[in-house]
C-alpha positions as CSV (number, residue, x, y, z in Angstrom):
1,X,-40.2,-96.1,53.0
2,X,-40.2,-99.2,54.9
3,X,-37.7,-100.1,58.3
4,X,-36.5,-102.7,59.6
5,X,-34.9,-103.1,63.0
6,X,-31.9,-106.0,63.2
7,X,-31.0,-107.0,66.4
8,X,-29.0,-110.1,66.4
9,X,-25.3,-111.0,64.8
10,X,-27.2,-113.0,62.7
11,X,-28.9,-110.9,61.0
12,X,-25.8,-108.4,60.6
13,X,-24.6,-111.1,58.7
14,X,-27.5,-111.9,56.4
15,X,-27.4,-108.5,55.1
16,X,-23.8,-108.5,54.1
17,X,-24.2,-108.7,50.3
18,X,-27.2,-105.9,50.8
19,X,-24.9,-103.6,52.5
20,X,-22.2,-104.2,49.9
21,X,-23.7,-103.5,46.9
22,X,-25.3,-100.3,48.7
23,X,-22.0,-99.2,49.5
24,X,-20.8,-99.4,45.6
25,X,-23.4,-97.3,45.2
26,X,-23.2,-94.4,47.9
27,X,-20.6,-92.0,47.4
28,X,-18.8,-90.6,48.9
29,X,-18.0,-93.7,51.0
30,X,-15.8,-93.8,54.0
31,X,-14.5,-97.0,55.3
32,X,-16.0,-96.7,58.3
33,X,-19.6,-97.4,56.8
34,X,-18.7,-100.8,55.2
35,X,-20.1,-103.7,56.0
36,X,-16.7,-105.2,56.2
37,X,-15.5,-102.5,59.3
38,X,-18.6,-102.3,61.0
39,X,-19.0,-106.2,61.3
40,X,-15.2,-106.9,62.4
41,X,-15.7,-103.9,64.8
42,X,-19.2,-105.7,66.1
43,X,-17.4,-109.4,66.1
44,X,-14.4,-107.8,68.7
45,X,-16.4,-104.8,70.5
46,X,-20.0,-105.7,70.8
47,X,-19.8,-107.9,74.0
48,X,-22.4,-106.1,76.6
49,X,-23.8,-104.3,73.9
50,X,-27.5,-104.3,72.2
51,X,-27.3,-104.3,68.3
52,X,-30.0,-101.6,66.9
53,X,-29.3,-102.0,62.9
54,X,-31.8,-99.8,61.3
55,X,-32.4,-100.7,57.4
56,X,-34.2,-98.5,55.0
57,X,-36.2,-100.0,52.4
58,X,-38.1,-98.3,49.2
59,X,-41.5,-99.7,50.3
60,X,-42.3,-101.1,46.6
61,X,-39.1,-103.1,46.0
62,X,-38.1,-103.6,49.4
63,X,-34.4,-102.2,47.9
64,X,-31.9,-101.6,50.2
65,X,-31.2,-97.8,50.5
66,X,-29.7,-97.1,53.9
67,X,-28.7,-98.2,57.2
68,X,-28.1,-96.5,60.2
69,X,-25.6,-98.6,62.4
70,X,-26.8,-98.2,65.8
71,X,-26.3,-100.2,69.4
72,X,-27.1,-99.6,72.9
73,X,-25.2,-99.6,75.9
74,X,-24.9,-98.8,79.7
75,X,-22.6,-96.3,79.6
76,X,-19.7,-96.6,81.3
77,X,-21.6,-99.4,83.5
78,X,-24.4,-96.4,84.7
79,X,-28.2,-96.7,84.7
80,X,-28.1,-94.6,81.2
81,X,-28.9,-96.3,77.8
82,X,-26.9,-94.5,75.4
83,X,-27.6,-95.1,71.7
84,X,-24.7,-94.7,69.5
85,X,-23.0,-95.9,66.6
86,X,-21.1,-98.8,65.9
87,X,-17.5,-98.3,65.5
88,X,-17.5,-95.4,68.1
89,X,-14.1,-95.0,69.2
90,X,-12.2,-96.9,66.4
91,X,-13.9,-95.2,63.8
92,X,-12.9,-91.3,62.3
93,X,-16.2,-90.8,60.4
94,X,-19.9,-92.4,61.4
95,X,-23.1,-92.0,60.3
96,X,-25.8,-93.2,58.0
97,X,-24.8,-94.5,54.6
98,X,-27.5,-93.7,52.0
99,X,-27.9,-93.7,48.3
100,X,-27.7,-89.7,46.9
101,X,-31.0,-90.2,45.0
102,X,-32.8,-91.1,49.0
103,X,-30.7,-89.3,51.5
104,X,-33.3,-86.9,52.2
105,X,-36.3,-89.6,52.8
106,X,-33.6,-91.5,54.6
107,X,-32.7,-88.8,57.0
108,X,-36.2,-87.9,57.5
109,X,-37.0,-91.7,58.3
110,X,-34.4,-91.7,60.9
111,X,-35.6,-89.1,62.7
112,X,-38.9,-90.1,62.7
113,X,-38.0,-93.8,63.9
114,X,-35.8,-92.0,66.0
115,X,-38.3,-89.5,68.2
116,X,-41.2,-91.9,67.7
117,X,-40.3,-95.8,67.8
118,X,-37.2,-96.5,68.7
119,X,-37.2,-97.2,72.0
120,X,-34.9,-98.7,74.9
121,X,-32.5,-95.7,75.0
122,X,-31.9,-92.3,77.2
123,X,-29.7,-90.1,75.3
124,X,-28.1,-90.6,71.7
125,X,-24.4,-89.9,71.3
126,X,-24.0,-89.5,67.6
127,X,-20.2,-88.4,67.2
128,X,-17.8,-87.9,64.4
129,X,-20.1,-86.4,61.5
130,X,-18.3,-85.3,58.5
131,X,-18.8,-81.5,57.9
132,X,-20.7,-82.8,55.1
133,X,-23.0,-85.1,57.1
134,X,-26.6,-84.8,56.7
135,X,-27.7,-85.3,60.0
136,X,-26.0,-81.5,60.8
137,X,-28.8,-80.0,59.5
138,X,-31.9,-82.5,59.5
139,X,-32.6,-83.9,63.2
140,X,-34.0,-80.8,64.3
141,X,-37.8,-81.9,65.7
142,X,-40.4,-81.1,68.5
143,X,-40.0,-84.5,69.7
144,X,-35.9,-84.3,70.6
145,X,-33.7,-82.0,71.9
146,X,-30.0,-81.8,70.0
147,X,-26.9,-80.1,70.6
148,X,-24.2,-80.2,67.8
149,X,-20.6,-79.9,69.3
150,X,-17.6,-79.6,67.7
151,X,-14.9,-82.3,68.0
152,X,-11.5,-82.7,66.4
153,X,-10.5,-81.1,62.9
154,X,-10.1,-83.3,60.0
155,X,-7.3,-82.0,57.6
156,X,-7.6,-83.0,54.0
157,X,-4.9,-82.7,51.3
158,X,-6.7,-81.8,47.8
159,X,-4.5,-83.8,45.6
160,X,-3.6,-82.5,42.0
161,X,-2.6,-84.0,39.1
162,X,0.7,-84.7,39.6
163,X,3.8,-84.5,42.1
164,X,5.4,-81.5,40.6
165,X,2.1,-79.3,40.8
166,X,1.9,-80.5,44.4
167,X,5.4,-80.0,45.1
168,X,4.8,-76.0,43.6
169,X,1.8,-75.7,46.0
170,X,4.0,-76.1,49.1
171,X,6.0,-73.6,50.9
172,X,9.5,-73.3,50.0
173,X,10.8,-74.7,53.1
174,X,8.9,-77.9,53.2
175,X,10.3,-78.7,49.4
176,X,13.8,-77.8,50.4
177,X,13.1,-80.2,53.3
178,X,12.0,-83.2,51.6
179,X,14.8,-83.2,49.2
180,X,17.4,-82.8,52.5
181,X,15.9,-85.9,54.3
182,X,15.4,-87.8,51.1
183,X,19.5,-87.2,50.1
184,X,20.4,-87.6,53.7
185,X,18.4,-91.3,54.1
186,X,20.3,-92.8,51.2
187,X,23.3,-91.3,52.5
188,X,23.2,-92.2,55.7
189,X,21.4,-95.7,55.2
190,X,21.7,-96.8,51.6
191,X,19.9,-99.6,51.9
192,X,16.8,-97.9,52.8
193,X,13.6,-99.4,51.3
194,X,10.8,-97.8,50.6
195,X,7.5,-101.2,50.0
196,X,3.6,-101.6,50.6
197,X,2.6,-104.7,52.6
198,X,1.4,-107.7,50.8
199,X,-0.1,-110.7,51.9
200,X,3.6,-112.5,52.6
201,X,4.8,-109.4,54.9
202,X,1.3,-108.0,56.2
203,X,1.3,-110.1,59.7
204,X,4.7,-108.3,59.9
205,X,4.2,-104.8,59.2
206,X,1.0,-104.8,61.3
207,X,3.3,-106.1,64.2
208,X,5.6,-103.2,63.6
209,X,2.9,-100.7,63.6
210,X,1.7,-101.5,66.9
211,X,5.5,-101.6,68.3
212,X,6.3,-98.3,66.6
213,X,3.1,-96.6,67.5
214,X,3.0,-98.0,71.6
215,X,6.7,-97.1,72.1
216,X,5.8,-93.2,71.1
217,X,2.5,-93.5,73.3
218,X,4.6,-95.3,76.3
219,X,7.1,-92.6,76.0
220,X,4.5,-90.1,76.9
221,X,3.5,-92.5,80.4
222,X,0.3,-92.9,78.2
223,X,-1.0,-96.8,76.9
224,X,-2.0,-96.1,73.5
225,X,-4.5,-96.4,71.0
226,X,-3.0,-99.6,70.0
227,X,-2.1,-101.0,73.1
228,X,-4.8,-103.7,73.8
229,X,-4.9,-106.8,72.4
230,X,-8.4,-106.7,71.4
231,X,-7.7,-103.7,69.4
232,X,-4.9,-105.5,67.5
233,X,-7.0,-108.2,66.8
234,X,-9.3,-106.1,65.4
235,X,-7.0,-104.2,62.7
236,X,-5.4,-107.3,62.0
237,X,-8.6,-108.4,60.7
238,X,-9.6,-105.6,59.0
239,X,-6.1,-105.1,57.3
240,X,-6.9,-109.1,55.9
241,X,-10.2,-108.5,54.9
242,X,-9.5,-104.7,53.0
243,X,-5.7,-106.2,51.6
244,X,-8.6,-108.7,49.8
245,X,-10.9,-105.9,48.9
246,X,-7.9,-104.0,47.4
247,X,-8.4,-101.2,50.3
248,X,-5.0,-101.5,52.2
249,X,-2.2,-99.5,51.8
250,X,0.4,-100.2,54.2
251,X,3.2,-98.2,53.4
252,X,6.4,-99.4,55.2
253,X,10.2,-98.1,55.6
254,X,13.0,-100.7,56.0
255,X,16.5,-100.1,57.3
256,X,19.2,-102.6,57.6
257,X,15.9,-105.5,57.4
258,X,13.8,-103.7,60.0
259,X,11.0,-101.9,59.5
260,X,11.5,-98.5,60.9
261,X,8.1,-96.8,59.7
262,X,5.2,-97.7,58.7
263,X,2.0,-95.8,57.8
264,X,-1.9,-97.6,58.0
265,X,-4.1,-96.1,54.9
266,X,-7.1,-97.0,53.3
267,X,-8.1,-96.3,50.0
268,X,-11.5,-96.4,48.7
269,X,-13.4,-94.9,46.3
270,X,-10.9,-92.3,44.6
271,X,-9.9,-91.5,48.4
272,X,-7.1,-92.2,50.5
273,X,-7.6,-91.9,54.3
274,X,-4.1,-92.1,56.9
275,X,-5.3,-93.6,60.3
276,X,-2.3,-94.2,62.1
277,X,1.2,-94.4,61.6
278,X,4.3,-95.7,63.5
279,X,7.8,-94.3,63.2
280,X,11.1,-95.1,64.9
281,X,12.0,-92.6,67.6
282,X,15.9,-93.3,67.0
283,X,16.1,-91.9,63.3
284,X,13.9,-89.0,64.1
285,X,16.8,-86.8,62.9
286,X,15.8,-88.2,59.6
287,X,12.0,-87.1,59.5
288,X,11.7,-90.7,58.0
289,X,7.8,-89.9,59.0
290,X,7.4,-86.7,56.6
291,X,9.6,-89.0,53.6
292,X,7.1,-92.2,53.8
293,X,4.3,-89.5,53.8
294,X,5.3,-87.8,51.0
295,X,5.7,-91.6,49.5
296,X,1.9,-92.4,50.4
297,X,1.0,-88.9,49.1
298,X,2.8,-89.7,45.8
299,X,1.0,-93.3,45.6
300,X,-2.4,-91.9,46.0
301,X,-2.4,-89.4,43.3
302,X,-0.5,-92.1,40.6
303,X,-3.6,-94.5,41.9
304,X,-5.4,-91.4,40.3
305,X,-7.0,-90.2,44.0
306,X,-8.6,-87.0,44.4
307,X,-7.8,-86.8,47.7
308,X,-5.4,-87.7,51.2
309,X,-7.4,-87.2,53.9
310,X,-5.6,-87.1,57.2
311,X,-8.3,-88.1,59.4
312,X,-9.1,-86.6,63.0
313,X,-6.3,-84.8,65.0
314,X,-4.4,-81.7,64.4
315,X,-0.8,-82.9,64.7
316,X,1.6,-80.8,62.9
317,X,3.1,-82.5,60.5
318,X,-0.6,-83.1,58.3
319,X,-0.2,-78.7,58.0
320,X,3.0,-78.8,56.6
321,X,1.2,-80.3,53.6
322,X,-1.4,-77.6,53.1
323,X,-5.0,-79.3,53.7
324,X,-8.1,-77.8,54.0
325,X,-9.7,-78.4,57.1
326,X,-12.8,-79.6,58.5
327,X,-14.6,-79.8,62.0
328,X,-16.5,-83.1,62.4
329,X,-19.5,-82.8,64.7
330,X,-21.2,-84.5,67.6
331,X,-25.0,-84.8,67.9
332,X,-26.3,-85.5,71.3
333,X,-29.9,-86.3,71.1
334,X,-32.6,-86.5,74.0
335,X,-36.5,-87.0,73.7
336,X,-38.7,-84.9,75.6
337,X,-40.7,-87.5,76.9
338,X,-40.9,-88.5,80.6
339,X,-37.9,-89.0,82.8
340,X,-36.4,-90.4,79.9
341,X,-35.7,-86.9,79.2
342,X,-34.6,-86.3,82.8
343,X,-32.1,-89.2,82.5
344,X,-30.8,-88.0,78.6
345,X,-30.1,-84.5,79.7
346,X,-28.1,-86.5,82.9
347,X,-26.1,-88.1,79.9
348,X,-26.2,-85.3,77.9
349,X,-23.7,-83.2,80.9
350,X,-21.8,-86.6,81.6
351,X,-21.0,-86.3,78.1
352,X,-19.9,-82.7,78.6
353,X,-17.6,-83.7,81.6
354,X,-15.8,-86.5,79.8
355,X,-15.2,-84.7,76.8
356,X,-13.2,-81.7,79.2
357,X,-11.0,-84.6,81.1
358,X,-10.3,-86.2,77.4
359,X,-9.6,-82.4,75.9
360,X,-7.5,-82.2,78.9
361,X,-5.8,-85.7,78.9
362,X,-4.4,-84.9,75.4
363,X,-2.9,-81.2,76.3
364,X,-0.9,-82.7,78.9
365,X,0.1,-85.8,76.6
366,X,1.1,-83.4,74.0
367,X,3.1,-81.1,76.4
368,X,4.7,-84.5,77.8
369,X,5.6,-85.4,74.3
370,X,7.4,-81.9,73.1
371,X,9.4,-82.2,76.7
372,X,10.7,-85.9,75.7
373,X,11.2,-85.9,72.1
374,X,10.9,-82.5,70.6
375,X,12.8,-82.8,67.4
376,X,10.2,-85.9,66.0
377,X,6.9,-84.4,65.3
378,X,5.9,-86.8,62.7
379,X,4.1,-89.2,65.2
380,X,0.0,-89.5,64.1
381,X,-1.4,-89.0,68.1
């Protein structure tokens, strides 16, 4: 196997068509390991940081095979060099994206590089692995030290073949409930319009996800995920660039020519993943949120999707459907070498102590939000 280390934009660039046909390839593929995400995410978030792109070659035909999207940073402006992965924070699933047939000589590369050459960094913060990651079970070495902790569950709907079977699998309330709020809608609001976002409408429904979405966060004295403009900027992009690759599925609800709700998918690769959605506090009565669900639901298994994968968080709402659910992980990694390993176990407990204030930041949110609007529960946190 032979490495390469990228450390410039540049070269993130070069490799674009690389990474692309690798990601074809690999399944199953979120779209958090395309090229397209983790560039965007680079171009608007890596200001301050140190790109480490790790590529894995076969050493005969110097193919493509894997990457490990990597940077360093001082964490939150502290002496500690924390290694991590690009789209941290924006991203639901990270990791290494590697062909099936060289996972394992992948994995074992990366650790290698990783206890041996890599060098410039204290700890490593390697959050948000997939319960079927794997790094879970293949970092384990004299050279580092890991601890695996849990993070947020991942609820995924197992789609059948078609809406009736899905509709049998629910509980009897939630049918009887969907056929309510679907008769009361055109009742109440005949001119209710049910659309995905195309390239004449997109600039608009992304506007209207960010409104929707902030005014539920603001409600709860809280900024929001989708507060900051550098944020928007970045899902603007990406919502161009995947509407081009065929990935966006904007699913949006319009009421007397406003859009009242609107949902933010991807699909890709036989998958459909929700990341956030934004509904109308005012029509909450009308669970307009669990309706333009069920309408993404329905679109995802005609597109012939195996599944609808809620992404991280355990609102409510994503149970009323029935997933299965999965933990994702976090790996923290520190060598065993020098002070660096004095300084890595330093990060390793600040780690510890932000992920209490952030477990605790989102009980009191969620206790805030029952107090002000109890009835909607279909908000995406």
């Amino acid at each position: 196997m032979k490495i390469e280390e990228i450390k410039t934009t540049r070269g993130l660039a070069a490799i674009a068509d690389e990474w692309k046909q690798l990601q074809e390839a690999c399944s199953p593929l979120t779209p958090f390991q395309t090229w397209e995400w983790n560039s965007l995410w680079w171009q608007h978030f890596g200001r301050g940081k140190s790109l480490r792109l790790i590529l894995f070659r076969e050493a005969e035909t110097k193919k493509l095979c894997g990457v490990a999207p990597l940077y360093i940073s001082r964490h939150r402006g502290l002496p500690l060099r924390r290694l991590t992965w690009l789209g941290n924070g924006n991203s639901d699933y990270l990791g290494i994206l590697a062909l099936s047939t060289h996972q394992d000589i992948v994995v074992s590369s990366f650790k290698h590089y990783l206890a041996h050459i890599l060098r410039g960094w204290d700890y490593a913060d390697l959050p948000q692995q997939r319960f079927d990651s794997p790094l879970l079970h293949s970092l384990h070495s004299p050279d580092l030290v890991l601890e695996i902790l849990p993070q947020e569950p991942c609820p995924i709907l197992m789609l059948p073949t078609s809406w009736d079977v899905l509709m049998q699998q629910l509980g009897k309330k939630m049918r009887s409930n969907l056929g309510y709020y679907d008769r009361l809608l055109l009742r109440t609001h005949a001119d209710a319009e049910y659309s995905v976002a195309t390239q004449e409408n997109l600039e608009l429904g992304m506007t209207a996800l960010f409104d929707l979405h902030q005014r539920r966060w603001n409600a709860r004295w809280l900024p929001g995920v989708l507060g900051k403009p550098r944020v928007q900027r970045f899902h603007r992009d990406i919502a161009r660039v995947f509407l081009d690759r065929g990935w966006l599925r904007l699913h949006l609800l319009s009421i007397e020519g406003r859009i009242r709700a609107v949902i933010y998918c991807f699909a890709v690769q036989g998958r459909t993943f929700y990341y956030l959605g934004g509904f109308d506090p005012e029509l909450s009565r009308l669970s307009i949120g669990t309706l333009l669900n069920g309408r993404a639901i329905r679109m995802a298994m005609e597109e012939g999707n195996a599944e609808f994968d809620f992404l991280r968080g355990n609102e409510s709402y994503k149970y009323r459907w029935q997933p299965e659910v999965h933990t994702n992980q976090q790996i923290i990694v520190v060598p065993k070498s020098g002070l660096r390993s004095i300084t890595g176990h330093a990060g390793k407990q600040m780690n510890s102590v932000e992920r209490s204030i952030e477990h605790h930041a989102k009980e009191l949110a969620e206790r805030m939000g029952r107090k002000k609007t109890a009835p909607a529960k279909d908000e995406k946190d």
